[in-house]
C-alpha positions in Angstrom: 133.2 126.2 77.0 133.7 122.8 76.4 137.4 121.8 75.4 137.5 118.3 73.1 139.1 116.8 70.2 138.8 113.3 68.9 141.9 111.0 68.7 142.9 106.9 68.5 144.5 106.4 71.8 146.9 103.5 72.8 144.9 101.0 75.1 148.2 101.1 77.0 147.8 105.2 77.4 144.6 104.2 79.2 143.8 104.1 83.1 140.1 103.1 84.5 138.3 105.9 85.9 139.0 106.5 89.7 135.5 107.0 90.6 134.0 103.9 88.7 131.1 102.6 91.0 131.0 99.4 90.0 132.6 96.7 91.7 133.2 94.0 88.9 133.6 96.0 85.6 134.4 92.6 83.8 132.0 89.8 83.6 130.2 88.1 80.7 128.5 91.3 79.2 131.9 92.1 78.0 132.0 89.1 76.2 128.9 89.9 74.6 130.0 93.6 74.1 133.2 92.5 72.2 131.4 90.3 70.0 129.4 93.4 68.8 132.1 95.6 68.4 134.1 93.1 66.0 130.8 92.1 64.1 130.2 96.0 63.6 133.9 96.7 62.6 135.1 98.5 65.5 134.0 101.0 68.1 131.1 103.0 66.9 130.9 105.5 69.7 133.9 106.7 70.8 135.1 106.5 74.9 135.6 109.9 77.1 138.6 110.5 78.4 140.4 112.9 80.1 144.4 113.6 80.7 146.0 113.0 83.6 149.7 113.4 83.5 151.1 111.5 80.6 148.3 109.5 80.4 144.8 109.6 80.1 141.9 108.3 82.3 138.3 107.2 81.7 135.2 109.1 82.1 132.8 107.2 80.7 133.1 103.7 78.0 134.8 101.4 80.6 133.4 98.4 79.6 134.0 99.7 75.5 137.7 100.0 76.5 137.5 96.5 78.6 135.8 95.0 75.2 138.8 96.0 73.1 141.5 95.1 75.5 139.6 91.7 75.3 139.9 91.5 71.1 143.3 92.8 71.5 143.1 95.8 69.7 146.0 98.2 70.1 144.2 101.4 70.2 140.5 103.0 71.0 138.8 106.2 69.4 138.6 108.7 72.2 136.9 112.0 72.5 139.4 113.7 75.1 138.0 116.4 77.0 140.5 118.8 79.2 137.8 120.4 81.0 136.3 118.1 83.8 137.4 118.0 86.8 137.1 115.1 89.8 133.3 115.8 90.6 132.7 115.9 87.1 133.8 112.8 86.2 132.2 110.8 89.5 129.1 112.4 88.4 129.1 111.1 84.9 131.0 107.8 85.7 127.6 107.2 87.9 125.1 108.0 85.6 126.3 106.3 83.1 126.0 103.1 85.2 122.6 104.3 86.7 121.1 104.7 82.9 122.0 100.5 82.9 119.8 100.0 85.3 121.5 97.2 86.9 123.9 99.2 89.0 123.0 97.5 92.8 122.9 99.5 95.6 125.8 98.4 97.6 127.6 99.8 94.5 125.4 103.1 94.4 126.0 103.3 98.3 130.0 102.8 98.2 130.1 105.4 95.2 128.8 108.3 97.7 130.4 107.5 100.6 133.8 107.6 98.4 132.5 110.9 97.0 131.3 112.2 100.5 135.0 111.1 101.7 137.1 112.4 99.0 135.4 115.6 98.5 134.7 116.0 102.3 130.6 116.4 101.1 128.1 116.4 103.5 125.0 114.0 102.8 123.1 116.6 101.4 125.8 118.1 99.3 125.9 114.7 97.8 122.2 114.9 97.3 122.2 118.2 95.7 125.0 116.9 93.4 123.6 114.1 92.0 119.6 115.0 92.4 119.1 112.7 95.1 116.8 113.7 98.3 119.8 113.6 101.6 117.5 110.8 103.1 118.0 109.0 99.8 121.7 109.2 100.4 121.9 108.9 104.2 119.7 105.6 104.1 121.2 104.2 101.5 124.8 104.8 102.7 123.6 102.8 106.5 123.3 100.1 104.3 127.2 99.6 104.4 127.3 99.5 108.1 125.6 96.2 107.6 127.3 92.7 107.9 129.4 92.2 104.9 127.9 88.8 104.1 124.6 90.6 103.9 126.0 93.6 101.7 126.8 90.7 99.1 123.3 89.3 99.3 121.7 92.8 98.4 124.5 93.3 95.5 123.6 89.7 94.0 120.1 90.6 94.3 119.3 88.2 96.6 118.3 90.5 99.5 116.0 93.7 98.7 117.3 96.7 99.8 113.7 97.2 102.4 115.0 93.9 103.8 118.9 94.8 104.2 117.7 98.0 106.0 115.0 96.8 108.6 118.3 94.4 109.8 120.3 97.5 110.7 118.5 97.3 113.9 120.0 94.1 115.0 123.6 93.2 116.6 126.3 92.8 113.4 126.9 88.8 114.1 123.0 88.3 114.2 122.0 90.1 110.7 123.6 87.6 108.3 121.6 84.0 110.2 118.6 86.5 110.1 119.0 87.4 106.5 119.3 83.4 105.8 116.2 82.6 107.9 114.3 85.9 105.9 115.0 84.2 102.6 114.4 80.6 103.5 110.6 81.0 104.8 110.2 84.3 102.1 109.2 86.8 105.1 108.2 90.4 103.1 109.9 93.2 104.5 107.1 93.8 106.7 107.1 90.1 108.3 111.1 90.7 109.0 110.9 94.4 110.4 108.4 92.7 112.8 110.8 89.8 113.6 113.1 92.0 114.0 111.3 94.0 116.4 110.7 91.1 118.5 114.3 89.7 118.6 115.6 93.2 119.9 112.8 93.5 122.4 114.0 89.9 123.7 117.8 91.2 123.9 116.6 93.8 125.7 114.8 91.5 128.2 111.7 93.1 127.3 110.1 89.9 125.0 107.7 87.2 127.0 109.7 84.9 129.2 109.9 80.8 128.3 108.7 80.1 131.4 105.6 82.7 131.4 104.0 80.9 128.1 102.1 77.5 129.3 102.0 76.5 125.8 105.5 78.1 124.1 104.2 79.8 120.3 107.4 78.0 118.2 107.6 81.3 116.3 108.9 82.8 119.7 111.0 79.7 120.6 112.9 80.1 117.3 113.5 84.0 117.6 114.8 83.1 121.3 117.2 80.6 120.3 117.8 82.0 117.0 119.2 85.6 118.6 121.2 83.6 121.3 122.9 81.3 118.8 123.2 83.6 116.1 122.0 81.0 113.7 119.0 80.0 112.0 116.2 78.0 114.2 113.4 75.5 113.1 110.9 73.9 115.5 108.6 71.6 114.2 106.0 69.6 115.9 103.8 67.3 115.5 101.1 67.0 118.1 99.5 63.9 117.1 102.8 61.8 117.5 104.1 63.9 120.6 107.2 64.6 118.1 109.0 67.6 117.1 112.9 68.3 115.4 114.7 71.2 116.5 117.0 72.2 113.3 119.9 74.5 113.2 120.8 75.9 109.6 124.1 76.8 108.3 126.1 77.1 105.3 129.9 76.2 106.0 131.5 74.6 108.9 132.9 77.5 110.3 129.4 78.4 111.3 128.4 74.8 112.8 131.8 75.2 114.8 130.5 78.9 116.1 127.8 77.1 117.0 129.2 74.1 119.3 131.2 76.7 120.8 128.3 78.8 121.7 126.7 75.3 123.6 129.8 73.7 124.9 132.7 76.7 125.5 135.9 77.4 123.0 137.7 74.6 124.6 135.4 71.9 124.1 138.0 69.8 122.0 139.5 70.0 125.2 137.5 68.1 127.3 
């Protein structure tokens, strides 16, 4: 039986939930969401909360409550339920975000590993609580164990989640210039699982040798020097002028300092 009652509730009486999935409640919607709630006179639908000690905790309306912190109201109409527990409230905290739609997988990934952590759930314990296949949740979890810079590319939806996962396969250091070269000449998933494929084989020492190909194919010469240097290769070449430009691509100096390092040695400042 369900245990309620609706109340006006101090903001101040109000913690976030614990097992929000998203990682940046606030941002500009809330703006927009404030706007509507003092041109409509107040909160129509009432946040769910429930106690916890002295004071209460949200289950779902975070970005209501955010919205009226923001106007500076002193106090939010509640429905207070006493009769969900933990799992309960992770569950409904993540649909909530889910019905959205714009909940990114990085987010939806972290939320089940902290569920599978805290409630010591298997990956198909997880599935079976929130309707998900375990594949669903096992492949989408590996997406953490990528490089961080690439976990921020998926979240900003700048990297699809087919492209994060077919760069699980390479070294940590090399998935992030990988990712940048991916974007930069607009591979498909399918055109990066194969590059992929080829730069492991070449770590492996089973890719063609420089020295085997008479005439070098500059897609090869850039996934050679691309997985050595960890950075992003072009080759260009013009055959009419007997001209070409090697280019190496970066985004901070940190990287083009990496990258002397890799050519000259750590101590060539040194010499």
């Amino acid at each position: 039986m369900t245990e309620e009652r609706l109340d006006h509730i101090p903001l101040e009486m109000i913690g976030p939930n614990r097992f929000q999935p998203r990682m940046n409640v606030e941002g500009s919607d809330i703006d927009s969401l404030a706007e509507s709630i003092s041109l409509a006179g107040g909160v129509i639908q009432p946040i769910v909360v429930r106690p916890r000690g002295s004071r209460y905790e949200i289950v779902v309306g975070e970005r209501r409550y955010l919205a009226c912190k923001k106007l500076h109201y002193s106090a939010i109409p509640c429905v207070v339920r006493t009769d969900i527990s933990d799992m309960q409230s992770a569950t409904m905290a993540l649909e909530e975000n889910l019905a959205r739609e714009d909940l990114s997988s990085i987010e939806e990934a972290r939320h089940y590993k902290h569920i599978g952590e805290h409630f010591k759930l298997t990956h198909e314990q997880i599935g079976d609580t929130f309707k998900r296949s375990r594949s669903y949740i096992t492949n989408l979890i590996r997406l953490l164990e990528l490089d961080p810079a690439v976990q921020d590319l998926v979240h900003a939806g700048l990297f699809s989640v087919a492209h994060a996962r077919a760069l699980l396969a390479l070294p940590t250091a090399m998935q992030f210039p990988t990712a940048k070269m991916a974007m930069h000449r607009a591979w498909n998933s399918k055109k990066l699982e194969k590059q992929v494929k080829d730069i492991v084989a070449n770590l492996k020492g089973e890719g063609q040798k420089l020295e085997e190909k008479p005439c070098p194919d500059l897609s090869f010469l850039e996934r050679t020097l691309s997985a050595k240097t960890c950075s992003p290769v072009e080759i260009t070449f013009n055959e009419r002028n007997r001209s070409g430009k090697l280019t190496f691509n970066f985004t901070n100096l940190d990287e083009v300092q990496g990258l002397i390092e890799r050519f000259l040695g750590s101590d060539w400042e040194d010499a």
